[in-house]
DSSP file (Angstrom, degrees, kcal/mol; ACC not computed):
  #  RESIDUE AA STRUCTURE BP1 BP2  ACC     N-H-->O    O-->H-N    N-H-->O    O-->H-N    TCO  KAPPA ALPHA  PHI   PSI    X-CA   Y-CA   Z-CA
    1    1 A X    >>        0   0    0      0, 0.0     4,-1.2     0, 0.0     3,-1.2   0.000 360.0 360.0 360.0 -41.2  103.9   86.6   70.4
    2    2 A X  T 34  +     0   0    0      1,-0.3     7,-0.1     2,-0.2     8,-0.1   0.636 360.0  71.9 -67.7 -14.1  102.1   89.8   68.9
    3    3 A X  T 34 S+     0   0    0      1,-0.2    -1,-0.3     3,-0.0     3,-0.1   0.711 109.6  29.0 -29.3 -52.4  100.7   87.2   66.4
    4    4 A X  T <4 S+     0   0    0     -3,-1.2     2,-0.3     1,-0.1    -2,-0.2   0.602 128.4  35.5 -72.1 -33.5   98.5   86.0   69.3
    5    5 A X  S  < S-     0   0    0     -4,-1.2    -1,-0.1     1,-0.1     0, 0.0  -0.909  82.0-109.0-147.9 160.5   98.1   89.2   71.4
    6    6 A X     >  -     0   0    0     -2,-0.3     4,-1.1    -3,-0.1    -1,-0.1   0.044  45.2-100.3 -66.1 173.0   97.8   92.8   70.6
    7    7 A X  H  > S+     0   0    0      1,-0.2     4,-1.2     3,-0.2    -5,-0.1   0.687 122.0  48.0-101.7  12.7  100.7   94.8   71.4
    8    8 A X  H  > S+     0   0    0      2,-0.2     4,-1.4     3,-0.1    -1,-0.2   0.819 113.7  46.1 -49.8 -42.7   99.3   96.1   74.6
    9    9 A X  H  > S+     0   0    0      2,-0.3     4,-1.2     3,-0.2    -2,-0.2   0.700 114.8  51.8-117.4 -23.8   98.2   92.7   75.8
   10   10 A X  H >X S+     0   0    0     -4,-1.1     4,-1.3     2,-0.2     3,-0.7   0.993 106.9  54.8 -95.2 -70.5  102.0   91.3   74.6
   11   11 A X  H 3X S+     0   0    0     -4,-1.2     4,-1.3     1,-0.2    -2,-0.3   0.457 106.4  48.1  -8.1 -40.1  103.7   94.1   76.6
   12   12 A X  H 3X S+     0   0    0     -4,-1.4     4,-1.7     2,-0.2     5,-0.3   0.872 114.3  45.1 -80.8 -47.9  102.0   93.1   80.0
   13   13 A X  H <X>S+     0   0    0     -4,-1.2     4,-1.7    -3,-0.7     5,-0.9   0.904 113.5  51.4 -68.5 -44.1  102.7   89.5   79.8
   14   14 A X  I  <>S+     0   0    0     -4,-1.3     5,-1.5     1,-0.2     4,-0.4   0.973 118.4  35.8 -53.7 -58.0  106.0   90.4   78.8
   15   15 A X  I  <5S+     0   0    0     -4,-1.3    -2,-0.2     3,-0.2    -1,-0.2   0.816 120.3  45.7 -70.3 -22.3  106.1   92.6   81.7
   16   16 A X  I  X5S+     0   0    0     -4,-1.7     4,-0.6     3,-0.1    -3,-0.2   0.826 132.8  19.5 -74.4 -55.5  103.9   90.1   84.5
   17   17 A X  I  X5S+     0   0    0     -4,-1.7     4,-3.5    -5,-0.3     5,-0.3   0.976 117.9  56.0 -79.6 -61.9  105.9   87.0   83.3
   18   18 A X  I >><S+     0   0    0     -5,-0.9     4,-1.9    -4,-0.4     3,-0.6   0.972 109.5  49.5 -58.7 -75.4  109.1   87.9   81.7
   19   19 A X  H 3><S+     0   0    0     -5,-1.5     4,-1.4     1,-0.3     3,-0.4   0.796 101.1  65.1 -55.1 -38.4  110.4   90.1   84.9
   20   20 A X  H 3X S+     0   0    0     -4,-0.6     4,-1.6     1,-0.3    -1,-0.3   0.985 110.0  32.9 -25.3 -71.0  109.7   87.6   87.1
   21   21 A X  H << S+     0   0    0     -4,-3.5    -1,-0.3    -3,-0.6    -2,-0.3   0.800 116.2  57.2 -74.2  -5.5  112.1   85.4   85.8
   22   22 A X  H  < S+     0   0    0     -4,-1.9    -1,-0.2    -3,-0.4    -2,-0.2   0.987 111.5  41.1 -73.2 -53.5  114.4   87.8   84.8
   23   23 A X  H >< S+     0   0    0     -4,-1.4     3,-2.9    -5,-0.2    -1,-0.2   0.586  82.0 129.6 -62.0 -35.5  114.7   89.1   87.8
   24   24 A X  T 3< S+     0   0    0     -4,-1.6     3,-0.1     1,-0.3    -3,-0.0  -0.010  84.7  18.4 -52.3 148.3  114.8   85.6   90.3
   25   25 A X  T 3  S+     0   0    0      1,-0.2    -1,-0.3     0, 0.0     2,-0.2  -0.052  99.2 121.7  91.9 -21.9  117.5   85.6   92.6
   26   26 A X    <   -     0   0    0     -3,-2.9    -1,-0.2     1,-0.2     3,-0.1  -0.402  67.5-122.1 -96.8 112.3  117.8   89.1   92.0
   27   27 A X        -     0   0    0     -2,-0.2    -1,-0.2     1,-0.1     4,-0.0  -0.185  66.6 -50.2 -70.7 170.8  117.4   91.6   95.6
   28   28 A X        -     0   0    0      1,-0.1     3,-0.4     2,-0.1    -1,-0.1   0.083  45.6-121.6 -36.7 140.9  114.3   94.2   95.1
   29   29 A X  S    S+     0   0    0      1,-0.2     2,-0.3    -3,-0.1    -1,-0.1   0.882 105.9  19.9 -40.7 -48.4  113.9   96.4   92.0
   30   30 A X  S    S-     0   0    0     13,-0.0     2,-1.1     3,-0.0    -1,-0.2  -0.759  80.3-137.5-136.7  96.6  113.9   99.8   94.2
   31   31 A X    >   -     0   0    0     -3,-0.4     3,-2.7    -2,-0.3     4,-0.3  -0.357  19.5-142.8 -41.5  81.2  115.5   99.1   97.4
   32   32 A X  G >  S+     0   0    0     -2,-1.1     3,-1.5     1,-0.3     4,-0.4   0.675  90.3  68.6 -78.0 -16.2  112.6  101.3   99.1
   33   33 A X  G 3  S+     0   0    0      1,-0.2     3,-0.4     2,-0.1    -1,-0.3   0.671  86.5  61.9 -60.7 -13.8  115.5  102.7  101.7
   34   34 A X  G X  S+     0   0    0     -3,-2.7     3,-0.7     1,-0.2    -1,-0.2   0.316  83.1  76.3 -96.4 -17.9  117.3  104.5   99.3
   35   35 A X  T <  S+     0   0    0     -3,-1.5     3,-0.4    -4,-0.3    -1,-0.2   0.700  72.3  89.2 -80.2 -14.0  114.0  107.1   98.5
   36   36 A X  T 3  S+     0   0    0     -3,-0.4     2,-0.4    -4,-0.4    -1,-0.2   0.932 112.5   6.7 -47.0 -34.1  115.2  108.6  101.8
   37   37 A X  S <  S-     0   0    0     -3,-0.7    -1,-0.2     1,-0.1     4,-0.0  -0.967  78.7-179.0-129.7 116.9  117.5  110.8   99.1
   38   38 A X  S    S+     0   0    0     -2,-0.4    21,-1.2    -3,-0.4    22,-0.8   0.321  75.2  67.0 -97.2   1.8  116.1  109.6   95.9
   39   39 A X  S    S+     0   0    0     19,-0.2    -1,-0.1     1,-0.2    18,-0.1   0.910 104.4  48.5 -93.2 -48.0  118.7  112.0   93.9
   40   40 A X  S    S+     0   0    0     18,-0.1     2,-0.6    16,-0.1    -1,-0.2   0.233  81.1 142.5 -64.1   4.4  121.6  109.5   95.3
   41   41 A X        -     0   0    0     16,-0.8    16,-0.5    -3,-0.3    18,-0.1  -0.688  37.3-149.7 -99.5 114.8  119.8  105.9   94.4
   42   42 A X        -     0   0    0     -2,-0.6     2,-0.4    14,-0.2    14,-0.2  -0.168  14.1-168.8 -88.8 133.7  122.2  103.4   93.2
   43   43 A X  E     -A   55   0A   0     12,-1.3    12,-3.3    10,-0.1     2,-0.7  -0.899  20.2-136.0-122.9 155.6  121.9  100.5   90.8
   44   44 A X  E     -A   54   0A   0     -2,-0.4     2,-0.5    10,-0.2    10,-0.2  -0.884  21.2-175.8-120.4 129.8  123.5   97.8   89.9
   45   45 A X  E     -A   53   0A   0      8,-3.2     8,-1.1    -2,-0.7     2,-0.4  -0.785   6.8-176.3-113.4 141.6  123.6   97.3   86.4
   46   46 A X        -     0   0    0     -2,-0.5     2,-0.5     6,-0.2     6,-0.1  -0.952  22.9-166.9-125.4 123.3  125.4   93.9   84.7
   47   47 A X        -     0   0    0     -2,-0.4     3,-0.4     4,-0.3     4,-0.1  -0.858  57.6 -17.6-104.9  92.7  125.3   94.2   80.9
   48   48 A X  S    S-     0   0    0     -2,-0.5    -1,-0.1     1,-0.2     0, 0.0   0.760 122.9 -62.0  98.1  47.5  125.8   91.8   78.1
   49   49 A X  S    S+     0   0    0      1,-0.2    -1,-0.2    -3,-0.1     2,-0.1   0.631 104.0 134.8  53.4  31.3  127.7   89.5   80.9
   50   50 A X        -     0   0    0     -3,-0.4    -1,-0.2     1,-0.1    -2,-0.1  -0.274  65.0 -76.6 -50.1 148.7  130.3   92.4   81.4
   51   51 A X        -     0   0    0     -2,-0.1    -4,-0.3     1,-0.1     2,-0.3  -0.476  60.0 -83.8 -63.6 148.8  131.1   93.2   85.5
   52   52 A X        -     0   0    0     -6,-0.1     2,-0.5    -3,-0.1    -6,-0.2  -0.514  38.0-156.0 -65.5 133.5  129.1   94.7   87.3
   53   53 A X  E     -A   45   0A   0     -8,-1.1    -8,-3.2    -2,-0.3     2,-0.7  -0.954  17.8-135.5-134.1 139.3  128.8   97.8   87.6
   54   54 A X  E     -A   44   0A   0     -2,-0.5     2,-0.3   -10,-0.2   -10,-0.2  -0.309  39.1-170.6 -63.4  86.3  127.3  100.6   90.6
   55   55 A X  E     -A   43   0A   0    -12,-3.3   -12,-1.3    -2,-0.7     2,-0.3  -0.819  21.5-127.6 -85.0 149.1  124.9  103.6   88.4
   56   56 A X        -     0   0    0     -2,-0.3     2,-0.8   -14,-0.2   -14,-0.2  -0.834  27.2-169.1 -54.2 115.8  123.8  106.2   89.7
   57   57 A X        -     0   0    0    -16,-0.5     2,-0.9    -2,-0.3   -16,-0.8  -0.901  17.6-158.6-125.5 112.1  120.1  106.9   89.2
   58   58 A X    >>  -     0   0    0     -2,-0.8     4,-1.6     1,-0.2     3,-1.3  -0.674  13.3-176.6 -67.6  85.1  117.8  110.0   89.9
   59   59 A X  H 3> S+     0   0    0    -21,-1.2     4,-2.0    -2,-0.9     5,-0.4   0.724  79.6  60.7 -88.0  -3.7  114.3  108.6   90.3
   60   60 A X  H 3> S+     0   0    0    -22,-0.8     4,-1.1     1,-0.2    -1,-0.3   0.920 116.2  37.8 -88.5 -10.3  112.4  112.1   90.7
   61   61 A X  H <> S+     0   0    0     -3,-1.3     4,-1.1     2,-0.2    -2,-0.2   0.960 118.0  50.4 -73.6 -49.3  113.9  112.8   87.0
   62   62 A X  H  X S+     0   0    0     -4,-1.6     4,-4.9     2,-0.3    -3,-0.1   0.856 114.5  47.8 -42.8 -57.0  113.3  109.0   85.9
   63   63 A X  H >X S+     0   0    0     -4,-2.0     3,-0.8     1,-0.2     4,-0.7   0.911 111.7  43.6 -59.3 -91.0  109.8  109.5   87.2
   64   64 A X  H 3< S+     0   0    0     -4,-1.1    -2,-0.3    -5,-0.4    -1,-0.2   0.619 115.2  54.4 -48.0  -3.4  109.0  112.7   85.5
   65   65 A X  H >< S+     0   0    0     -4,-1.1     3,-3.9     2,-0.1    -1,-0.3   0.890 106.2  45.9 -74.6 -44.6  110.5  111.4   82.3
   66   66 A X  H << S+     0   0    0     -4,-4.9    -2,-0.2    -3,-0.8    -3,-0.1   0.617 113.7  51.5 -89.5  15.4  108.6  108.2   82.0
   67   67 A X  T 3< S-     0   0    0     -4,-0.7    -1,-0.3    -5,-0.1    -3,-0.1   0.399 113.2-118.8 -67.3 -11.2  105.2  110.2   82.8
   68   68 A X    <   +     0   0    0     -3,-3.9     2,-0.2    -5,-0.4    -3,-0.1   0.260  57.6 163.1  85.5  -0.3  106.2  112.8   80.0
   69   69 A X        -     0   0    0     -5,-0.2     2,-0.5    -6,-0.1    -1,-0.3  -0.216  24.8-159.1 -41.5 100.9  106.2  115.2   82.9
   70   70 A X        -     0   0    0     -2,-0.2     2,-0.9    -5,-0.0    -1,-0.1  -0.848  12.4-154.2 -94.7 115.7  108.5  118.7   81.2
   71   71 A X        +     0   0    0     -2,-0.5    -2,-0.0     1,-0.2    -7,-0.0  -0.496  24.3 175.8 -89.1  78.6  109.7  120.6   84.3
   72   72 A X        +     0   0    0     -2,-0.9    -1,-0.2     2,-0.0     2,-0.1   0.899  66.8  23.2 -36.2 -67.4  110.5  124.6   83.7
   73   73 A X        -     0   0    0      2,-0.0     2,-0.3     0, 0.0     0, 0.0  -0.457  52.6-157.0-107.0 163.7  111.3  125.3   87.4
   74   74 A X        -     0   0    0     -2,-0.1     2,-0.4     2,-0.0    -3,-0.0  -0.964  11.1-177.2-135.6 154.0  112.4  124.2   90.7
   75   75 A X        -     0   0    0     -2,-0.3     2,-0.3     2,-0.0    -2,-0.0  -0.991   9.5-163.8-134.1 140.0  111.7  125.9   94.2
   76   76 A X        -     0   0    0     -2,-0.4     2,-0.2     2,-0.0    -2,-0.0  -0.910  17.6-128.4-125.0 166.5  113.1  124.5   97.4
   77   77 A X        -     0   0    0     -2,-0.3     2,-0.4     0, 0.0    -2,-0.0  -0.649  23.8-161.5-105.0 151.8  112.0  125.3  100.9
   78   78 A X    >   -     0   0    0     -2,-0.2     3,-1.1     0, 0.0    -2,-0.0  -0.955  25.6-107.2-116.6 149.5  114.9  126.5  103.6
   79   79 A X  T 3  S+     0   0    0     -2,-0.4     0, 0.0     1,-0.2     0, 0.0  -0.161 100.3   8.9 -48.0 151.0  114.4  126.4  107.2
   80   80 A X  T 3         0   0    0      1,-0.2    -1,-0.2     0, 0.0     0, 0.0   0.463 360.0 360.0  73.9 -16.6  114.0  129.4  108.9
   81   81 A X    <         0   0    0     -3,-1.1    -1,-0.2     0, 0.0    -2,-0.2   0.286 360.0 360.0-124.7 360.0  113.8  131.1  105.6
């Protein structure tokens, strides 16, 4: 396929086409209830026809990895405080 398309242009097809089917049957990619605690959001992963099995996923780490996003610090807010 990169024979025909660049590899940008082979990456998006891959990603427009190929996850489609990959995916049919398949409930939602991010289960959009689940950002209510986004540190707790649960996948279900099946691998190389193995059982399935329930990961654990952190998306605000997930995120700031696959933006390249380096965090030093964290601050949290308390009530009252």
């Amino acid at each position: 396929m990169l024979k025909l398309f660049g590899e940008e242009e082979a990456s998006e097809y891959l990603m427009k086409y190929m996850l489609e089917f990959e995916t049919e049957g398949s409930s939602p990619l991010l289960d959009l209830k689940q950002f209510e605690n986004p540190s707790d959001y649960k996948l279900r992963i099946i691998s190389g026809g193995k059982a399935e099995k329930i990961t654990g996923v952190d998306l605000v780490e997930t995120f700031n990895y696959l933006i390249g996003l380096k965090v030093s610090k964290y601050k949290s807010l308390k009530k009252n405080g």
